[in-house]
CHARMM-style PDB file with segment names, atoms N, HN, CA, C and O in Angstrom:
ATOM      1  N   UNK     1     101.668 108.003 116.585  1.00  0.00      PROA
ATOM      2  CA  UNK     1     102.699 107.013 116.250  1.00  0.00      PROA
ATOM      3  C   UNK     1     103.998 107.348 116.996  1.00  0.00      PROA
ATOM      4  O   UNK     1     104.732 108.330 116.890  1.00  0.00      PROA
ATOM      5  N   UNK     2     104.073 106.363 117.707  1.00  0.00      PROA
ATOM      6  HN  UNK     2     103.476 105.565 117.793  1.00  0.00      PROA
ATOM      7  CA  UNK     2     105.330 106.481 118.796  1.00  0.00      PROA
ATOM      8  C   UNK     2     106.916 106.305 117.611  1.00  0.00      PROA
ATOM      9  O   UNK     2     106.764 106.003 116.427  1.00  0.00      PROA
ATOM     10  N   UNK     3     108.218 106.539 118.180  1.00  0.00      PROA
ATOM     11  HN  UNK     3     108.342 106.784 119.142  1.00  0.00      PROA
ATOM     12  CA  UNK     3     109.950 106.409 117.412  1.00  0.00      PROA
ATOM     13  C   UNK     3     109.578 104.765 117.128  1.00  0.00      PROA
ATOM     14  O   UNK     3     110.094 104.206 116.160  1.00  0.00      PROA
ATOM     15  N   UNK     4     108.797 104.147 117.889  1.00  0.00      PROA
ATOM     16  HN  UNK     4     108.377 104.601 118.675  1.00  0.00      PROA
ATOM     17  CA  UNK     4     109.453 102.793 117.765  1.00  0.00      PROA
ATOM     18  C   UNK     4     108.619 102.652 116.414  1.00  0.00      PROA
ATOM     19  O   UNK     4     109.244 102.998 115.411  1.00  0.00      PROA
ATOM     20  N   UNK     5     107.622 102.308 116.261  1.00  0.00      PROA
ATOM     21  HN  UNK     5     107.115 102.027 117.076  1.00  0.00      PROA
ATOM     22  CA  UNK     5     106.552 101.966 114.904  1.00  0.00      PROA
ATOM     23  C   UNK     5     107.051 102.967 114.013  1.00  0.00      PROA
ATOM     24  O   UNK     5     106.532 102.924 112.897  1.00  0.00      PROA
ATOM     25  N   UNK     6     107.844 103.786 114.175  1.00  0.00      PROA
ATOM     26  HN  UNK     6     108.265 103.821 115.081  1.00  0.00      PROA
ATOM     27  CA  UNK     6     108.341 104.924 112.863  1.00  0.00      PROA
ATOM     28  C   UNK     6     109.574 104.067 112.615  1.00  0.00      PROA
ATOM     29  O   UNK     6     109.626 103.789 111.417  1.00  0.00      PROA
ATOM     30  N   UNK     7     110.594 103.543 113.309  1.00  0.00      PROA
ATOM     31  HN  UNK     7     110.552 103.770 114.282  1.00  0.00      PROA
ATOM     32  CA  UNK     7     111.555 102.571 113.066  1.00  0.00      PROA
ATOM     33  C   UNK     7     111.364 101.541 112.637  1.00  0.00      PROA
ATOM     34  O   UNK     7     112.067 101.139 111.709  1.00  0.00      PROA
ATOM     35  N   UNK     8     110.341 100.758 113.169  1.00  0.00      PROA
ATOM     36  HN  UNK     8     109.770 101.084 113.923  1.00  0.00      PROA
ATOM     37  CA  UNK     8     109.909  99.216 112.153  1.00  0.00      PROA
ATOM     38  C   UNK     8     109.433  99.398 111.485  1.00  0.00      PROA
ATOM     39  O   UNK     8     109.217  98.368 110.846  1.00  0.00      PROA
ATOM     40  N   UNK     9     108.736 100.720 110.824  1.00  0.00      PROA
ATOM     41  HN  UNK     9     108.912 101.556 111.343  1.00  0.00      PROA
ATOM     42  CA  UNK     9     108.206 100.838 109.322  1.00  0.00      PROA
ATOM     43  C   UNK     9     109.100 101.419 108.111  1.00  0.00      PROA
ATOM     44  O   UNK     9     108.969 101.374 106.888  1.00  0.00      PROA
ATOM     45  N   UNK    10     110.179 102.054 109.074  1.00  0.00      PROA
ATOM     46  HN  UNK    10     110.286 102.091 110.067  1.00  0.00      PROA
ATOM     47  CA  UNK    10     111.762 102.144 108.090  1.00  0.00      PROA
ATOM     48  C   UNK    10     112.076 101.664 107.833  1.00  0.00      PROA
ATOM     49  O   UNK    10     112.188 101.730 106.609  1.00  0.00      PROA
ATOM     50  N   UNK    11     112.807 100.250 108.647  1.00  0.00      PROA
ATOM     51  HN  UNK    11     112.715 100.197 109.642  1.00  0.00      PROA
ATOM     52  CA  UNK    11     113.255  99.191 108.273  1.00  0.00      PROA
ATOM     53  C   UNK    11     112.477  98.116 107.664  1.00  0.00      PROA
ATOM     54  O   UNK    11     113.108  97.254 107.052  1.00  0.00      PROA
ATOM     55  N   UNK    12     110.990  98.019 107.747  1.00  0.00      PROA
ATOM     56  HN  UNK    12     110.478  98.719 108.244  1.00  0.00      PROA
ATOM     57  CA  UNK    12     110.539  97.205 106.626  1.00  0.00      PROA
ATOM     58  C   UNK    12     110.566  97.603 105.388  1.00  0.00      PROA
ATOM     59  O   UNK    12     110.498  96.689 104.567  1.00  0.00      PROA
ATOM     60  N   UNK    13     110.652  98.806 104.924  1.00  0.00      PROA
ATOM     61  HN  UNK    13     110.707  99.549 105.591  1.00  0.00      PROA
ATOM     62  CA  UNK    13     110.871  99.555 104.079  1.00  0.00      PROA
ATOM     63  C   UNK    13     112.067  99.000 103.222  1.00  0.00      PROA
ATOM     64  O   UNK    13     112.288  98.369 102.188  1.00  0.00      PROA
ATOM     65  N   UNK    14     112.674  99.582 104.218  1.00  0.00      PROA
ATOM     66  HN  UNK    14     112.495 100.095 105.058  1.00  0.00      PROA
ATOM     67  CA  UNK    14     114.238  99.372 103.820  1.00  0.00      PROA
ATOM     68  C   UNK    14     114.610  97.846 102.884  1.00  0.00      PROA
ATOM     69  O   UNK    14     115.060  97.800 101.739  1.00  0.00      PROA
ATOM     70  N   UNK    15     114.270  96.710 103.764  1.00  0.00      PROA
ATOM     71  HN  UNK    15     113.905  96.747 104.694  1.00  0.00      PROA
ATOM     72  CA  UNK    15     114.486  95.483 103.289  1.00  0.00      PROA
ATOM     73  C   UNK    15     113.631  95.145 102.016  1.00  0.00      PROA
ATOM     74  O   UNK    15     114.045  94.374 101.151  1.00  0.00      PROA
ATOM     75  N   UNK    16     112.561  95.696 101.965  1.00  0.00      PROA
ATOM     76  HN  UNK    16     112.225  96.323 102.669  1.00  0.00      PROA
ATOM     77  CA  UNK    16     111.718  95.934 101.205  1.00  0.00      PROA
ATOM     78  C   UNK    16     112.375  96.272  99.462  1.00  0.00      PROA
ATOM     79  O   UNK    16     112.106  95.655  98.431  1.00  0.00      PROA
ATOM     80  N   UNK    17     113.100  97.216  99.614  1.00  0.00      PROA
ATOM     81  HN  UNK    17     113.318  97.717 100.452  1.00  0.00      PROA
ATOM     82  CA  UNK    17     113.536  97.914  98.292  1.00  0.00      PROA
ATOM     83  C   UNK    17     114.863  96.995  98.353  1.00  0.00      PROA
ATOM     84  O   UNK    17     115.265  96.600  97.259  1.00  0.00      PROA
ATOM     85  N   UNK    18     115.627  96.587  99.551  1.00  0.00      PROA
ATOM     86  HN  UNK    18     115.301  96.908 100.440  1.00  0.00      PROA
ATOM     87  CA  UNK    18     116.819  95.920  99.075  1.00  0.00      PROA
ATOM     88  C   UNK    18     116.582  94.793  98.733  1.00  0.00      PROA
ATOM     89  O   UNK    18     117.419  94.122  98.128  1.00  0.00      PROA
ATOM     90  N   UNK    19     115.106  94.240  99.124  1.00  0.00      PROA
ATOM     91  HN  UNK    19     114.427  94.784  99.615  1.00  0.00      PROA
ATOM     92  CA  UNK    19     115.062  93.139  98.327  1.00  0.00      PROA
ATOM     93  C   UNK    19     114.585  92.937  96.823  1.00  0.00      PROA
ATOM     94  O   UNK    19     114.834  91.934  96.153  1.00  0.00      PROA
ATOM     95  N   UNK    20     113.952  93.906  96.449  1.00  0.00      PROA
ATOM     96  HN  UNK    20     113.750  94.721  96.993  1.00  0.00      PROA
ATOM     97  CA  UNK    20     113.903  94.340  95.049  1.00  0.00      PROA
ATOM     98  C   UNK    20     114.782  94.832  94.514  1.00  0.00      PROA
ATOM     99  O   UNK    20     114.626  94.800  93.294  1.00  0.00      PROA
ATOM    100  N   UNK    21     115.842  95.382  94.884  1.00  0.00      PROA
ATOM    101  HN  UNK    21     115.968  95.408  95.876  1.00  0.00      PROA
ATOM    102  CA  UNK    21     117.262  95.727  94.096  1.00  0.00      PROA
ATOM    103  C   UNK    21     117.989  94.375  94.288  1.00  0.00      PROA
ATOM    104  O   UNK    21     118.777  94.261  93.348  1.00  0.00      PROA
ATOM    105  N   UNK    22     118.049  93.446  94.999  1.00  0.00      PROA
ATOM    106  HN  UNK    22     117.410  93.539  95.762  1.00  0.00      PROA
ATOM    107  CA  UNK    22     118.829  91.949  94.418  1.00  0.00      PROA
ATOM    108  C   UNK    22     118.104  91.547  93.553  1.00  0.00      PROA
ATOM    109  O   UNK    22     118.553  91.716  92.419  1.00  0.00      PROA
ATOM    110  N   UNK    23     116.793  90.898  93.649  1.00  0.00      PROA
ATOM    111  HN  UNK    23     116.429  90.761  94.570  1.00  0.00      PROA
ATOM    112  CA  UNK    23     115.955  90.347  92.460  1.00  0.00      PROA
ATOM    113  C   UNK    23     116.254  91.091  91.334  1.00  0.00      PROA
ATOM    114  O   UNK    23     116.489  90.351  90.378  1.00  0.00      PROA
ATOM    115  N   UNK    24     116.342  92.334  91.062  1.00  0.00      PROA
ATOM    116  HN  UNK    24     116.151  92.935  91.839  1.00  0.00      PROA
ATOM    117  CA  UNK    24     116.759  93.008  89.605  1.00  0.00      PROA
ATOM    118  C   UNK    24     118.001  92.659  89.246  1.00  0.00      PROA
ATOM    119  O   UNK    24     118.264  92.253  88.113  1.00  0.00      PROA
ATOM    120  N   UNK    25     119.022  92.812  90.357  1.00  0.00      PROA
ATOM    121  HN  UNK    25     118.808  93.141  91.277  1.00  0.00      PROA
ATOM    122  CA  UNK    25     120.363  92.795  90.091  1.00  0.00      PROA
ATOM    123  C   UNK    25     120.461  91.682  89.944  1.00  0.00      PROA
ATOM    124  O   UNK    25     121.193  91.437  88.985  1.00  0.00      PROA
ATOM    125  N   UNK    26     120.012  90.665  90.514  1.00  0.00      PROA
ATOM    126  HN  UNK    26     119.418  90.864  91.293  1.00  0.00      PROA
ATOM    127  CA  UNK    26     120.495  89.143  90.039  1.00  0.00      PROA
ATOM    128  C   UNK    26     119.924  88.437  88.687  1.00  0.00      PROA
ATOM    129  O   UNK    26     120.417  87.393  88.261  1.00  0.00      PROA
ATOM    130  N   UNK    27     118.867  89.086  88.070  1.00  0.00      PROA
ATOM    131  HN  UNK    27     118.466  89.934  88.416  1.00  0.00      PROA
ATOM    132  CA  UNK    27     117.798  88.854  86.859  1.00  0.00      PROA
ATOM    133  C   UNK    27     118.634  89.635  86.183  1.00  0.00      PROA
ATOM    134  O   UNK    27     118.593  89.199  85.032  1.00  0.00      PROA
ATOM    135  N   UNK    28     119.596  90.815  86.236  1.00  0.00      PROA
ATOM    136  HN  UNK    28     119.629  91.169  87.170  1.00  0.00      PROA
ATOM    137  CA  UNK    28     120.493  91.658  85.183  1.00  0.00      PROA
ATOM    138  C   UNK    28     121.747  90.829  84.922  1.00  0.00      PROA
ATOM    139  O   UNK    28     122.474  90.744  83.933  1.00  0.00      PROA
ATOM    140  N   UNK    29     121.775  90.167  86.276  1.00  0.00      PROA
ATOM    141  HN  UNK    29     121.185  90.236  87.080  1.00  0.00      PROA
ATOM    142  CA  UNK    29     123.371  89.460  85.800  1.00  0.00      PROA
ATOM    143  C   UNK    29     122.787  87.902  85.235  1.00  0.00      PROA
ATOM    144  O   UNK    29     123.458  87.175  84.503  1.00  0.00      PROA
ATOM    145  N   UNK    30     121.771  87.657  85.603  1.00  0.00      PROA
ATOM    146  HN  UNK    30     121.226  88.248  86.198  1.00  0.00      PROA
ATOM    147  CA  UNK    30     121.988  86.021  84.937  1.00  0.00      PROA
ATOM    148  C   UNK    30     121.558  86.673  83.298  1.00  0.00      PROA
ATOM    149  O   UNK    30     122.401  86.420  82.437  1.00  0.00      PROA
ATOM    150  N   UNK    31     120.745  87.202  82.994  1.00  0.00      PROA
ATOM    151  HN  UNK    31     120.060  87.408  83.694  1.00  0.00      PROA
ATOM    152  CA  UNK    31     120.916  87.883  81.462  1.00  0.00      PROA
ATOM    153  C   UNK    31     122.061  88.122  80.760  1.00  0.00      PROA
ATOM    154  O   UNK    31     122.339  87.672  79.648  1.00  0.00      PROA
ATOM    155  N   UNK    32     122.999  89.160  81.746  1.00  0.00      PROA
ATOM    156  HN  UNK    32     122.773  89.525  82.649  1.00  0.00      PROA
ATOM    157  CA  UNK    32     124.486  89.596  80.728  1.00  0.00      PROA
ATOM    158  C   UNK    32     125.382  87.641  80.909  1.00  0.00      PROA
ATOM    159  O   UNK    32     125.990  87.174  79.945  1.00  0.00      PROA
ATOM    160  N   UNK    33     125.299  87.143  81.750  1.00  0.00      PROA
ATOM    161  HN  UNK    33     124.806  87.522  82.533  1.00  0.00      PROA
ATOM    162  CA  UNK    33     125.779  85.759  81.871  1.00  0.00      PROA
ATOM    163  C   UNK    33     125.125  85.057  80.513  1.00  0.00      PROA
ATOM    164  O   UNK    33     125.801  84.590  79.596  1.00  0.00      PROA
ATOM    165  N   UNK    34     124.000  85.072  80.557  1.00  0.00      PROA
ATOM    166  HN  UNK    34     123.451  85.451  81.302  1.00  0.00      PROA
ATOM    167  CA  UNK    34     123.562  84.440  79.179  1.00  0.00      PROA
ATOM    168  C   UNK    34     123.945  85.107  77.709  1.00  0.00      PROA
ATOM    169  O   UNK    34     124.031  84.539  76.620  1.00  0.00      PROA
ATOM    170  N   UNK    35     124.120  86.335  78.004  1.00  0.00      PROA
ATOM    171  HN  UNK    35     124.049  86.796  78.889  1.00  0.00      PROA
ATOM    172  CA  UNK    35     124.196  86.884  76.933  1.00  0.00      PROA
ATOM    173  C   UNK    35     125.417  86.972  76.419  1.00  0.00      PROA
ATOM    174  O   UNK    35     125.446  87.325  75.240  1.00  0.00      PROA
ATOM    175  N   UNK    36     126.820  86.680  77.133  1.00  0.00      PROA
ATOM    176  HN  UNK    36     126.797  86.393  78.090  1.00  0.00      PROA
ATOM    177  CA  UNK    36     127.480  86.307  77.201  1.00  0.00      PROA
ATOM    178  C   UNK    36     128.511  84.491  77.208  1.00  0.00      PROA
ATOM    179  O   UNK    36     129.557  83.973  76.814  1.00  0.00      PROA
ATOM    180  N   UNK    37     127.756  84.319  77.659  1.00  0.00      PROA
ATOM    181  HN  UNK    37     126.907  84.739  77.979  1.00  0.00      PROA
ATOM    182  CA  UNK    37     127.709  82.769  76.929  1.00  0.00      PROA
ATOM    183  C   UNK    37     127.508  82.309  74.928  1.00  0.00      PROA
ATOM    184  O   UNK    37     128.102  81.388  74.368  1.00  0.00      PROA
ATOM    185  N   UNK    38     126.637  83.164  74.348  1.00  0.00      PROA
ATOM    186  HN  UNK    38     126.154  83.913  74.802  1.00  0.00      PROA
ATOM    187  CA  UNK    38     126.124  83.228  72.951  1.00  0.00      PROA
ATOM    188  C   UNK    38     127.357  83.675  72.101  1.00  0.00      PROA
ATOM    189  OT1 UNK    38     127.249  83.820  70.884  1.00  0.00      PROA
TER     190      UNK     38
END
């Protein structure tokens, strides 16, 4: 495995978990938003 395929498997990575830390973070805030609304 050559730098380059070690780099595009970082960065899929990467986007990977940051896109699962918005989906949480945005599912945590529309909750405290609702929960807050009550």
């Amino acid at each position: 495995m050559d730098n380059r395929e070690l780099d595009f498997i970082k960065r899929y990575f990467l986007k990977r978990s940051l896109g699962g830390i918005l989906v949480v973070g945005g599912n945590y805030f529309k909750t405290t938003l609702i929960s807050l609304r009550e």
